[in-house]
C-alpha positions as a Markdown table, in Angstrom:
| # | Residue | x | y | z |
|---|---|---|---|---|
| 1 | Unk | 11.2 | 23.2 | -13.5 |
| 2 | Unk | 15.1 | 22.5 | -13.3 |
| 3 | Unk | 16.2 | 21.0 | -16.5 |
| 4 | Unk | 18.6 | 18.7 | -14.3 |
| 5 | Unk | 16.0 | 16.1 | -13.2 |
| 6 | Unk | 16.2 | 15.9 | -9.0 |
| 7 | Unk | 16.1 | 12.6 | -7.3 |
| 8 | Unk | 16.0 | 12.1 | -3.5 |
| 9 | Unk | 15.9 | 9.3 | -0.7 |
| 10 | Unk | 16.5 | 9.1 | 2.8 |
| 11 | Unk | 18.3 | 6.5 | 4.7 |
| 12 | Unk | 18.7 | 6.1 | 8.3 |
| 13 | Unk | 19.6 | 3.3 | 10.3 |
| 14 | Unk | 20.9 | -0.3 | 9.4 |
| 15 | Unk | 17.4 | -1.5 | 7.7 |
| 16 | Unk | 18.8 | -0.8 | 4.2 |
| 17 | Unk | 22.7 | -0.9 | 3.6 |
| 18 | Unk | 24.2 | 1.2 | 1.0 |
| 19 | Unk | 23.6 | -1.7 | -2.1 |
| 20 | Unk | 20.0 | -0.3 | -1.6 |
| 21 | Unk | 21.0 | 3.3 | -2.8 |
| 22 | Unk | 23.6 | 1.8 | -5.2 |
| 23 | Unk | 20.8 | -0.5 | -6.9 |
| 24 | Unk | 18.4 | 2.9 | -7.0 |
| 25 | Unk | 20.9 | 5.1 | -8.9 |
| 26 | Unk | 21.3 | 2.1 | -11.3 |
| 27 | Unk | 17.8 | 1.8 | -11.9 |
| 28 | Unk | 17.4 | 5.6 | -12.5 |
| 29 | Unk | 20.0 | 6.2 | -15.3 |
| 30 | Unk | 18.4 | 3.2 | -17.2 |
| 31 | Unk | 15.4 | 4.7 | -17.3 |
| 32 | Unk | 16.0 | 8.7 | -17.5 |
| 33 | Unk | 17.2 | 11.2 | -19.9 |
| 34 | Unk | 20.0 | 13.1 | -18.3 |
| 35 | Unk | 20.6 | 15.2 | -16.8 |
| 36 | Unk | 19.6 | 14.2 | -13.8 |
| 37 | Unk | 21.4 | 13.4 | -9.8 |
| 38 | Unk | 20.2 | 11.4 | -7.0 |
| 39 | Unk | 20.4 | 12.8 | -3.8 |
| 40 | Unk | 20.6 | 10.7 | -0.9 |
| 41 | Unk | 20.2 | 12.1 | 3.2 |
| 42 | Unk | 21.3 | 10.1 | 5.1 |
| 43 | Unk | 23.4 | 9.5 | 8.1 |
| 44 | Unk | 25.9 | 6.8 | 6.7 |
| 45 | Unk | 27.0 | 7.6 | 3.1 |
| 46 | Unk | 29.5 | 5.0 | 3.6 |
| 47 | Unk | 29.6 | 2.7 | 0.3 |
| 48 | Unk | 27.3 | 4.9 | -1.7 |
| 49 | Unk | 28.2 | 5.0 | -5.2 |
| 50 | Unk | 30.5 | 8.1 | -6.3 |
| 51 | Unk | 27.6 | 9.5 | -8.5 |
| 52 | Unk | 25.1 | 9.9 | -5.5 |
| 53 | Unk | 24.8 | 13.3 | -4.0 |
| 54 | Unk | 24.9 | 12.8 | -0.3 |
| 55 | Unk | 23.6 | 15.3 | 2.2 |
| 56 | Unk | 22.8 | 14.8 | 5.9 |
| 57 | Unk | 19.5 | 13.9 | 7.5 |
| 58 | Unk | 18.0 | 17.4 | 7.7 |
| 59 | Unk | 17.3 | 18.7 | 11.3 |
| 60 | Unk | 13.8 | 18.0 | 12.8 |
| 61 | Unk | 14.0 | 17.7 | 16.5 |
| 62 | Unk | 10.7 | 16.3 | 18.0 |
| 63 | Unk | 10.0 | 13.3 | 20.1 |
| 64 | Unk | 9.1 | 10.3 | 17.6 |
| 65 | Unk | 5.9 | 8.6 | 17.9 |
| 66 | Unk | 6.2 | 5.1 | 19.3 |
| 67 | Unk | 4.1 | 1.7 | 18.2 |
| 68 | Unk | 3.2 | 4.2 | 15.2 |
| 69 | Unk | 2.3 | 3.0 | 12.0 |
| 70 | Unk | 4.1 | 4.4 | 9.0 |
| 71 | Unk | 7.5 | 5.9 | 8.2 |
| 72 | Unk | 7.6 | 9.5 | 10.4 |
| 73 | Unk | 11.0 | 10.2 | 9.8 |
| 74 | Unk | 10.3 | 10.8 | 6.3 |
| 75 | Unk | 9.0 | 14.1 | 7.6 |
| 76 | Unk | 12.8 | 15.3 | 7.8 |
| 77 | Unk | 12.1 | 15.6 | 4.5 |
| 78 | Unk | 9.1 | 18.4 | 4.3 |
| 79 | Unk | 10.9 | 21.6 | 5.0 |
| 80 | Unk | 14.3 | 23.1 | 4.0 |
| 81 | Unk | 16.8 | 20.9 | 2.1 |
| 82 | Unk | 20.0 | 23.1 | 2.1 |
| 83 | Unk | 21.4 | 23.4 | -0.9 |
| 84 | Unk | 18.8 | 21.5 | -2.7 |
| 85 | Unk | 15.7 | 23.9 | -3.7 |
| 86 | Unk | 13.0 | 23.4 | -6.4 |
| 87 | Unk | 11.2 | 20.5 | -8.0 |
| 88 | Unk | 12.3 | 16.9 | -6.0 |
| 89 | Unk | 11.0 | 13.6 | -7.1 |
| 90 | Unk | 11.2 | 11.4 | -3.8 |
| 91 | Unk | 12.0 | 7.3 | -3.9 |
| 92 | Unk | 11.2 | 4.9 | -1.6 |
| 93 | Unk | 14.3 | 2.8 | -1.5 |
| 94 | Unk | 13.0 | -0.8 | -2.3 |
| 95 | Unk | 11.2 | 0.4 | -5.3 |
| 96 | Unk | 12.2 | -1.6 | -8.6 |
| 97 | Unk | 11.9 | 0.9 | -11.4 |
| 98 | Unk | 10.1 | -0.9 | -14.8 |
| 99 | Unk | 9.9 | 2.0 | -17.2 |
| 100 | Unk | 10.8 | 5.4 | -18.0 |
| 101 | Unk | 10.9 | 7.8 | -15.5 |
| 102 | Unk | 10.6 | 11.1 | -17.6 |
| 103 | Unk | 7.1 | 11.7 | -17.5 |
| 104 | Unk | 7.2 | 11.9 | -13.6 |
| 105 | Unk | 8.8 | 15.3 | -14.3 |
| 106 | Unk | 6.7 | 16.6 | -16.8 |
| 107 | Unk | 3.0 | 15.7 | -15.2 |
| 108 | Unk | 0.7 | 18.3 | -13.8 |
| 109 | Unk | 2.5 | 21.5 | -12.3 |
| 110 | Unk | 5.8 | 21.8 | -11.2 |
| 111 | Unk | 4.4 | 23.2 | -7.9 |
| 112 | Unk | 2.1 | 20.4 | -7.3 |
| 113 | Unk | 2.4 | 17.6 | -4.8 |
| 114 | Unk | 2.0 | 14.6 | -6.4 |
| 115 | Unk | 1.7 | 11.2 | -4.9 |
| 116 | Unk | 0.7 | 7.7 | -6.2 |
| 117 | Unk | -2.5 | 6.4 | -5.0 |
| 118 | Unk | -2.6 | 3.6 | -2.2 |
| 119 | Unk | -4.6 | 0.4 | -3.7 |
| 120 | Unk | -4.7 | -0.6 | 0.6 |
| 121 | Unk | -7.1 | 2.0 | 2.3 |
| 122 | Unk | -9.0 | 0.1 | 4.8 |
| 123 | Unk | -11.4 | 3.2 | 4.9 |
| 124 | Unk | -14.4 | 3.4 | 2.5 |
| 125 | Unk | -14.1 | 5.6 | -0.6 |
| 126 | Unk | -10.8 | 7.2 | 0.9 |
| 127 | Unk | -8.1 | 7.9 | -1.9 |
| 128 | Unk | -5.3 | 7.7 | 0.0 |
| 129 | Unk | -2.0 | 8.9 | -1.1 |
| 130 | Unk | 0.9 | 6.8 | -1.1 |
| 131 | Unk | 4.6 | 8.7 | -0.2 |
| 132 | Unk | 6.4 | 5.9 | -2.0 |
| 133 | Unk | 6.6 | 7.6 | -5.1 |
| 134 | Unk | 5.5 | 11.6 | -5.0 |
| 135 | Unk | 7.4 | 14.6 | -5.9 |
| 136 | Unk | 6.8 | 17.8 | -4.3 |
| 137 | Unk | 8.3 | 21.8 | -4.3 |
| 138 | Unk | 11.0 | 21.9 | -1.8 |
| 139 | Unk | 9.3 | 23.9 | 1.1 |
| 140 | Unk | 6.2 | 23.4 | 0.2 |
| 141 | Unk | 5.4 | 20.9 | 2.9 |
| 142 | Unk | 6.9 | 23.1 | 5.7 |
| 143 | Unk | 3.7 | 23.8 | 7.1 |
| 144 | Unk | 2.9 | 19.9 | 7.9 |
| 145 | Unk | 6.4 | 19.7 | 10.1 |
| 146 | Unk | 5.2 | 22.3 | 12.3 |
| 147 | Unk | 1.9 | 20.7 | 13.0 |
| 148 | Unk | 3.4 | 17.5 | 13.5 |
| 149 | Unk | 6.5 | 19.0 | 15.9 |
| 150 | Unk | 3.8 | 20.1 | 17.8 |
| 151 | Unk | 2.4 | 16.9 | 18.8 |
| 152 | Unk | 3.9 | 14.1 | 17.2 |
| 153 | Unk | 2.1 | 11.7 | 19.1 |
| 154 | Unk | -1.1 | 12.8 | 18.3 |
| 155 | Unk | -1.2 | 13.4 | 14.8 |
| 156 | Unk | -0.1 | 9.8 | 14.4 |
| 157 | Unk | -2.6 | 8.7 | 16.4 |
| 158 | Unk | -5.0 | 10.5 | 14.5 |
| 159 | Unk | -3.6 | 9.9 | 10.7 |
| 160 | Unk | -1.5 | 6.6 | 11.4 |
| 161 | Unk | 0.6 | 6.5 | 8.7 |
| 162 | Unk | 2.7 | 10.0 | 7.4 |
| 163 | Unk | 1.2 | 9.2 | 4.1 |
| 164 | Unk | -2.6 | 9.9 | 5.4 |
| 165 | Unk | -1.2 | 13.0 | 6.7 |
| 166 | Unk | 0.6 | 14.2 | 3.6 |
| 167 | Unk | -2.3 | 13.3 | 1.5 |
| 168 | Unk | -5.0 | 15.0 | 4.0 |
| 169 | Unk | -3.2 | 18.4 | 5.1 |
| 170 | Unk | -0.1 | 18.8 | 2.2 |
| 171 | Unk | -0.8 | 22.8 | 1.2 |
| 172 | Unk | -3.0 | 23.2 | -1.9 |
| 173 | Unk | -3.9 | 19.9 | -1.6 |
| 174 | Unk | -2.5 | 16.6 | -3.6 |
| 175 | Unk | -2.7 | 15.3 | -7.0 |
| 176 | Unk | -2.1 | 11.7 | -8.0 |
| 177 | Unk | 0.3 | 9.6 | -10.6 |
| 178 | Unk | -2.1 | 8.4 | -13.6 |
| 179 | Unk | -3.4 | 5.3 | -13.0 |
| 180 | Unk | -0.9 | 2.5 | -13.6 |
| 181 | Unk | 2.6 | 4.5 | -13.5 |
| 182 | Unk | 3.3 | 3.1 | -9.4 |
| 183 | Unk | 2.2 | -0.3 | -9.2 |
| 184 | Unk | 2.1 | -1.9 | -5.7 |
| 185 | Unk | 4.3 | -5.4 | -5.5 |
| 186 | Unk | 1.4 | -7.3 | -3.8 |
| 187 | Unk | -1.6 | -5.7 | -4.7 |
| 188 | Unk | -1.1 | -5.8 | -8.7 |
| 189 | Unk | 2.1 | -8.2 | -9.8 |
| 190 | Unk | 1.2 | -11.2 | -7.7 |
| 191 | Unk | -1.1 | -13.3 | -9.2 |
| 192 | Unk | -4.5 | -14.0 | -6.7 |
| 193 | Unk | -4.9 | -17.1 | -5.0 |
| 194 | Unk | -4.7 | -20.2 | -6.0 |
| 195 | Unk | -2.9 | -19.2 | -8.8 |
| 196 | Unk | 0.0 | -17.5 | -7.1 |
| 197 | Unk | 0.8 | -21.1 | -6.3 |
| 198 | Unk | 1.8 | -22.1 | -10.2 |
| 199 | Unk | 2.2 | -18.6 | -11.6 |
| 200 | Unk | 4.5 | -15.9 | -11.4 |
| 201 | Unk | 4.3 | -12.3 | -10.4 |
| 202 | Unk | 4.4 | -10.3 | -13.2 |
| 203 | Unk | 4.9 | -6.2 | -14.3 |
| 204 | Unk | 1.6 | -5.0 | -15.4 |
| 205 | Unk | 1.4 | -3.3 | -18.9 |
| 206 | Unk | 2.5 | 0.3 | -18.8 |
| 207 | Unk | 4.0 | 0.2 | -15.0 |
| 208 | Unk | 6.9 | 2.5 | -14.4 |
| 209 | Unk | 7.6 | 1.9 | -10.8 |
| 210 | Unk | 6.7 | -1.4 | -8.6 |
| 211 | Unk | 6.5 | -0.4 | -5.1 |
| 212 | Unk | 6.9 | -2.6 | -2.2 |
| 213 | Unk | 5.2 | -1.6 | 1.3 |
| 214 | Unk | 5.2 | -3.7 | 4.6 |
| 215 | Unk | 7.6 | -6.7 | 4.9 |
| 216 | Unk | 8.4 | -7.9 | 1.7 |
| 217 | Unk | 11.1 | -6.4 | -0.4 |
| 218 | Unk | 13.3 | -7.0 | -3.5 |
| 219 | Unk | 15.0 | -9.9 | -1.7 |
| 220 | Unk | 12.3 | -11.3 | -0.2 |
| 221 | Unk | 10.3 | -11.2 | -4.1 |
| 222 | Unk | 13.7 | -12.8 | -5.8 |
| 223 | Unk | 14.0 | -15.4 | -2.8 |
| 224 | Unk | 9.9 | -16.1 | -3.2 |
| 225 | Unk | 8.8 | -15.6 | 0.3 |
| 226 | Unk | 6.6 | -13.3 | 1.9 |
| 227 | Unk | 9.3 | -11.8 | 4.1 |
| 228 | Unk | 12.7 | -12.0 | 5.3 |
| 229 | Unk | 11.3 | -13.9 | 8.2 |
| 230 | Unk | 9.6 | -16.6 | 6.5 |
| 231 | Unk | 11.5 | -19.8 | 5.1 |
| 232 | Unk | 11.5 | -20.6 | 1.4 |
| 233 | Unk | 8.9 | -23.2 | 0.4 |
| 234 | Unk | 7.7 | -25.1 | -2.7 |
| 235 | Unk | 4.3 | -24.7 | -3.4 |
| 236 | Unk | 3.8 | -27.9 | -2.1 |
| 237 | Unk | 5.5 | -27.6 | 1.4 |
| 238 | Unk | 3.8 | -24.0 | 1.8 |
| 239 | Unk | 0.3 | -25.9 | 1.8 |
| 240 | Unk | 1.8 | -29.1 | 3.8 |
| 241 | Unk | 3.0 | -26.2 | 6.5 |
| 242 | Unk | -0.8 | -25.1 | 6.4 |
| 243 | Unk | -1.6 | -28.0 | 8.4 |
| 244 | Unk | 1.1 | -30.1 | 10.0 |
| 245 | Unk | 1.4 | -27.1 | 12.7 |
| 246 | Unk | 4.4 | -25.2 | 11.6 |
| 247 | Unk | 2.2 | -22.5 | 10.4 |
| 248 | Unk | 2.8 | -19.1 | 12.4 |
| 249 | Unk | -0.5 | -17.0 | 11.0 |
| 250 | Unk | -4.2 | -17.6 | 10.7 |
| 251 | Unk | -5.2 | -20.7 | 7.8 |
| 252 | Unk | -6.6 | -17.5 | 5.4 |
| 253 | Unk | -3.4 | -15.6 | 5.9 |
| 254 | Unk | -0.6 | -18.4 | 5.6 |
| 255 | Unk | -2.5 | -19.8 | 1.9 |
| 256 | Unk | -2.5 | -15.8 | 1.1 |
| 257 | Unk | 0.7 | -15.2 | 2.2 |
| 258 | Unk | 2.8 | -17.1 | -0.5 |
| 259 | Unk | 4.4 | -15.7 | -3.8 |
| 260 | Unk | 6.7 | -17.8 | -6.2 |
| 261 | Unk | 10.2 | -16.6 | -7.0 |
| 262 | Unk | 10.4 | -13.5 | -9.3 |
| 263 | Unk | 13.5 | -13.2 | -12.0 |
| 264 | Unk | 12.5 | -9.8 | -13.4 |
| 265 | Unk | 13.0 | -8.1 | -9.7 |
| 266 | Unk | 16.4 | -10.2 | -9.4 |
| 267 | Unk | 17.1 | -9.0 | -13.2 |
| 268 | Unk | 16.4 | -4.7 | -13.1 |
| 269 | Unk | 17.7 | -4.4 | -9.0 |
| 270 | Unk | 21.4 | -3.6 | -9.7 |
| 271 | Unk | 23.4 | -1.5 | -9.6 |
């Protein structure tokens, strides 16, 4: 493996501004042992910090899937990078970054695909590998953009989310983070109901990476609301709102669906 530790993330679009990639390469040098260089593909590298490594999207021409589940253009990603070859550790960019990244280097081998496991399979006994956080050999996932060029449609139909696919058909096969390195935002730092209503949302001992999947993100976790679409509420107006009709969601989903403000996210997501 490269002793210069190899960190990339895509951006496309207007979803995430450039504060997003700015906060990441933060996070990252306070938790790595250099050397090490972000990488960033994207097609705006306006406003990106001096230190990040930009390259353009890579080439994949297909036709996208549409009213798809799960993040296809990451599959730019799976073939060749240019000028970037060997050993890649990939970032989601809303990830907050808890602990020391070294290890995520070091496990398993270097020509391994390695992704953190998904704690929100809906299928039965299905480890399902979550893209979030997973490093892979440059090239190594070649194979899965042919497949998918071929019918992109239809292998999200059949898989859903890229993630499935990854974890399902990635050459070799997959191997997964040890349990408790990639923690998901929901699933393990908010606190279960009722007590999400007094107490809150906490790192879990020996977590390295906090992930954040669907709609809430870093601003919506500071704020304390479950996305950028919902107002922010005391705990006392969020259960008035359950029944004076300015609920938008199911009675079960609108108690569920309430998290109290979180410093720590506010204090590590910076530049």
């Amino acid at each position: 493996m490269s002793a210069v530790k190899q960190i990339i993330c895509i951006k496309w679009g207007t979803k995430f501004g450039p504060h997003y990639v700015n906060r990441l390469r933060g996070m990252i040098s306070r938790n790595i042992t250099p050397p090490f260089r972000l990488i960033c593909f994207t097609d705006d590298g306006a406003g990106l910090h001096p230190d990040v490594v930009v390259r353009p999207l890579p080439r994949f021409d297909y036709e996208p899937p549409k009213n798809t589940l799960g993040k296809w253009p990451k599959s730019r990603l799976w073939g060749d990078l240019g000028d970037i070859t060997g050993t890649v550790l990939f970032l989601d960019l809303d990830v907050i970054v808890t602990g020391n990244l070294d290890d995520f280097f070091t496990y398993a081998d270097p020509g391994d695909t390695v992704l953190a496991t998904n704690p929100q399979s809906v299928k039965p006994f299905e480890k399902l590998g979550q893209t979030s956080v997973y490093r892979m050999q440059v090239g190594k996932l070649a194979p899965l953009q042919d497949i998918f060029r071929a019918d992109p449609q239809g292998v999200a139909d059949e898989y859903r989310f890229e993630q499935r696919f990854v974890t399902r058909r990635a050459p070799g096969g997959v191997k997964f983070w040890p349990k408790g390195w990639v923690v998901h935002f929901r699933a393990h730092c908010v606190p279960p109901v009722p007590m999400r209503y007094w107490q809150t949302p906490r790192i879990p001992k020996g977590a390295k990476i906090v992930i954040f999947a669907g709609s809430l993100n870093p601003p919506d976790a500071i704020a304390g609301r479950w996305s950028e679409d919902d107002p922010v509420r005391s705990p006392a107006e969020h259960l008035r709102a359950a029944f004076d009709g300015s609920r938008r969601e199911s009675l079960p989903r609108h108690l569920r669906h309430y998290i109290r403000p979180t410093p720590w996210v506010e204090e590590l997501w910076r530049d």
